[in-house]
C-alpha positions in Angstrom: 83.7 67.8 80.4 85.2 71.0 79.4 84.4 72.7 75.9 87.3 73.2 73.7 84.8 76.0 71.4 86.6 79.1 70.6 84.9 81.7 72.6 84.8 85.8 72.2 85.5 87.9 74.4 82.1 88.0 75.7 82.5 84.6 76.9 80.7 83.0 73.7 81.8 81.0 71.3 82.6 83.2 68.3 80.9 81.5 65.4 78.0 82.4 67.1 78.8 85.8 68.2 77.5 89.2 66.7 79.7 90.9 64.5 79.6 94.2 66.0 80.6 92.7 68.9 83.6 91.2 67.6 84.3 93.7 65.4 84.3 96.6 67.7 82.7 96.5 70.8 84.9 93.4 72.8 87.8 94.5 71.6 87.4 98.1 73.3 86.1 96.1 76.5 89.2 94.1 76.4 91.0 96.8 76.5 89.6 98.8 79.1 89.1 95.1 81.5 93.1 95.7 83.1 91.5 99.3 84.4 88.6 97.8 85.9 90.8 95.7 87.7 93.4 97.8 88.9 90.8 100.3 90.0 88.8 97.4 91.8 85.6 98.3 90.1 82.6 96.1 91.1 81.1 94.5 87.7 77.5 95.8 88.8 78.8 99.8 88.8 79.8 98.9 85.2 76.6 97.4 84.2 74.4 100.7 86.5 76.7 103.2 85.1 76.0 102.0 81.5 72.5 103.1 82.0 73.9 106.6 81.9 75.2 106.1 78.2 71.8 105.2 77.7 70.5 108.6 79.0 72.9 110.4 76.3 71.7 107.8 73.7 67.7 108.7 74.6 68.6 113.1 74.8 70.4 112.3 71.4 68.1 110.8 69.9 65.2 113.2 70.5 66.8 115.4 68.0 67.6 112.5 65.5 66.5 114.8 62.8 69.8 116.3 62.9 72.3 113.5 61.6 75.4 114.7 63.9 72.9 114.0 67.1 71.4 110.7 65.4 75.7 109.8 65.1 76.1 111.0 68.9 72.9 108.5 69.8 74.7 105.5 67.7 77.8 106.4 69.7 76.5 106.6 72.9 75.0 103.3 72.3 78.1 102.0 71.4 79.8 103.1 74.2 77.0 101.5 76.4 77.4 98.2 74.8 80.9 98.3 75.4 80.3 98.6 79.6 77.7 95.4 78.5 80.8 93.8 77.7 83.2 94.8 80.3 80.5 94.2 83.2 80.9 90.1 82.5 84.4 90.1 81.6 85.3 91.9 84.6 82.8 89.6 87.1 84.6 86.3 85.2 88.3 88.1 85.8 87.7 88.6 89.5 85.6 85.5 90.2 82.4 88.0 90.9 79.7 86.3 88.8 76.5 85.7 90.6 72.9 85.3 89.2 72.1 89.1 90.7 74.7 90.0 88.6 73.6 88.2 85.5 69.8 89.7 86.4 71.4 93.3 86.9 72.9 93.2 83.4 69.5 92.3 81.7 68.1 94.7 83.7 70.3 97.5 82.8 70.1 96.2 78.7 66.3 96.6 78.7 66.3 100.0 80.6 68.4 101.6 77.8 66.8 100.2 75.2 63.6 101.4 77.1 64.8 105.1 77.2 65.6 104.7 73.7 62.3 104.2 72.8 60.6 106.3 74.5 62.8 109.2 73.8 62.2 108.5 69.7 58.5 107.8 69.9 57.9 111.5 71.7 60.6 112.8 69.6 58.5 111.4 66.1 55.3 112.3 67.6 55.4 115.9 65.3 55.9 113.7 62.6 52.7 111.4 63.1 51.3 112.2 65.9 51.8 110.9 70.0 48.5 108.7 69.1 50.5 106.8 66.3 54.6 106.9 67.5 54.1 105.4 71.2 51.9 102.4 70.4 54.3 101.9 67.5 57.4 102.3 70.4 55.2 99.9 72.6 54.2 96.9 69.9 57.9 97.2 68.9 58.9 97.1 72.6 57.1 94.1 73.3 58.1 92.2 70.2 61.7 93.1 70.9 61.4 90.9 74.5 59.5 88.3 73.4 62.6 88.2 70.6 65.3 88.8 72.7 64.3 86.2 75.4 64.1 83.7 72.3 67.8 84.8 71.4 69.2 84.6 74.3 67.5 81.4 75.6 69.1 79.9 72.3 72.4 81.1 72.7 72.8 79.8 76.3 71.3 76.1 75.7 73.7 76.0 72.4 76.8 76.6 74.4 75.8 74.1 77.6 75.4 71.4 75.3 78.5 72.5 73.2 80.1 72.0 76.5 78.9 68.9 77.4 75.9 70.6 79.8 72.2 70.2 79.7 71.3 72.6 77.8 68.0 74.2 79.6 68.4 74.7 83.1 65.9 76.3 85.4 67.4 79.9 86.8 66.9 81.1 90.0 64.4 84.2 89.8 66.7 86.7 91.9 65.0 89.7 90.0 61.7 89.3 91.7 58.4 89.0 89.6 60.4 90.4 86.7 62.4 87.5 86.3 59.9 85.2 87.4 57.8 86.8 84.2 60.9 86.3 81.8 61.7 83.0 82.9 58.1 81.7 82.0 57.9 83.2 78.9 61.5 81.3 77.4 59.9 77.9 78.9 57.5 78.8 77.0 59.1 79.0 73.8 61.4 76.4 73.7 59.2 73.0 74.3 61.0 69.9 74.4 64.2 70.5 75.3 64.1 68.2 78.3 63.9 65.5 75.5 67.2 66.5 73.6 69.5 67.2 76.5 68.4 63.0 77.8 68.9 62.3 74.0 72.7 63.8 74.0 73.3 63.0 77.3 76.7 61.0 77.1 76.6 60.7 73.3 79.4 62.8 72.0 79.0 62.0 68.2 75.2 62.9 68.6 76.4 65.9 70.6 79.3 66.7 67.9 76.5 66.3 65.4 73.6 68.6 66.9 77.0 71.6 67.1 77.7 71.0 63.5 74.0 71.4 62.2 72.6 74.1 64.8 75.5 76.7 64.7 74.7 77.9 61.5 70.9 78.6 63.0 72.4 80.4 66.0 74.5 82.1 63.4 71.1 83.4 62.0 70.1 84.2 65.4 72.6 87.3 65.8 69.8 89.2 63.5 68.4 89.0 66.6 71.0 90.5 68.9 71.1 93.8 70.5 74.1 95.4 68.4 72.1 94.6 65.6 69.1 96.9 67.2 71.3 99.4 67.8 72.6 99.7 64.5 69.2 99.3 63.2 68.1 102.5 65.1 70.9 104.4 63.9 69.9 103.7 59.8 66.4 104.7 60.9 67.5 107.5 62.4 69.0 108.7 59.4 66.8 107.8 56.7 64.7 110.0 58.3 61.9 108.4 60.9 62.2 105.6 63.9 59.2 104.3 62.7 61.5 102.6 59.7 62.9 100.8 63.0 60.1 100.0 64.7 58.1 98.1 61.4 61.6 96.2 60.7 61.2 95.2 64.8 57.6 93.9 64.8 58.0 92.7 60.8 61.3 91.9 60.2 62.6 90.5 63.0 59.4 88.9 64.4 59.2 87.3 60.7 63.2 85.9 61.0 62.4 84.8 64.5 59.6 82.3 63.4 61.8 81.4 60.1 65.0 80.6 62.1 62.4 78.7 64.8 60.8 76.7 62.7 64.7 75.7 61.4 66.2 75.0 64.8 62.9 72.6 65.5 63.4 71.2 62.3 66.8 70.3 62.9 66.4 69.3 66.1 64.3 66.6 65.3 65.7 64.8 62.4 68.3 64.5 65.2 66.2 63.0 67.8 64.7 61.0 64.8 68.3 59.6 63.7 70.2 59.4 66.3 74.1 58.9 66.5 
């Protein structure tokens, strides 16, 4: 069964996708994707040599005080999200996909975000101290995994059952104990769905039903997404302290994760409970 979803560039479908993305960042991967091509570039050189816009991003954002080198950090972001994009549409254009490639990618995401972090909680420790900044950088860290692997865990079982799929399939833990680690922790948050991918199964009006009422959660969901982090750290950035960021990361976010959880549960059931 094939899905007939309009997708994004990024491969998803683009109700669903995060604006930024759309807006901006696909766009400029589309446009670089006939260079990568002709130039034979492997996707996983795109998604390492991203890390290096993450570099720029972290020695930018140690001065975020200044706005012009707050606006380099946002753009150097930017530019990295862009090789995030071109990475998968260049492994889907030249039939390279594999699941070290789609660990690679994760890999590389986290690492900026990582450098990012650090780089603003020794760059704010003048401000409040080292004491208070890196446990701040750390807490917002860890809520930012435990959200992201929520996110994405959501995104990916919405558009296998959209096509027709079961939505949560076991992955292969290429990355080690990493992976291994990452892969617990979305079993972990998303019980049950065993019981709605045998309740779809070959039901397509229960299936066109649980698109039509969980879309606008996964809608919600693109709070959640990276672009929105990144644009998140920028306004910090210039309001005048990270620490802006990291409260709205372990508050704000943490708060519309549970809210847009305890919706999608919600949903789901009065599907299972009334079934097409």
């Amino acid at each position: 069964m094939h899905s007939t979803v309009d997708t994004a560039d990024g491969g998803r479908p683009r109700a669903i996708e995060e604006p930024l993305n759309i807006a901006v960042v696909h766009p400029v991967s589309r446009a670089l994707l006939p260079i990568a091509v002709k130039l034979r570039i492997p996707p996983n050189a795109i998604s390492i040599a991203g890390i290096g816009f993450g570099l720029v991003a972290a020695w930018a954002y140690f001065h975020y005080e200044t706005p012009a080198m707050a606006l380099a950090g946002f753009a150097a972001m930017l530019a990295w999200h862009v090789f995030d994009g071109l990475d998968g549409m260049t492994a889907r254009a030249t039939g390279r996909t594999s699941e070290f490639g789609r660990f690679l990618d994760g890999f590389c995401d986290y690492s900026v975000f990582i450098l990012v972090y650090l780089s603003l909680a020794f760059a704010a420790a003048h401000e409040v101290g080292i004491g208070v900044s890196l446990p701040f950088a750390v807490a917002a860290g860890a809520a930012h995994v435990v959200q992201a692997a929520w996110y994405e865990l959501q995104r990916e079982v919405f558009i296998r059952r959209s096509a027709g799929q079961p939505g949560f399939v076991p992955r292969a833990a290429v990355g080690g104990f990493l992976e291994i680690g990452y892969n617990a922790l979305q079993a972990k948050l998303m019980p049950g769905a065993q019981a709605l991918d045998t309740a779809l199964g070959a039901n397509p009006a229960l299936r066109a039903r649980y698109v039509e009422r969980l879309r606008p959660i996964l809608l919600a969901a693109t709070i959640l997404g990276a672009s929105g982090r990144t644009l998140a750290i920028f306004i910090a950035c210039l309001a005048g302290s990270p620490l802006w960021y990291w409260l709205w990361e372990i508050l704000g976010l943490s708060l519309s994760a549970i809210l847009i959880e305890r919706a999608r549960r919600a949903r789901e059931a009065a599907l299972l409970e009334r079934p097409a």
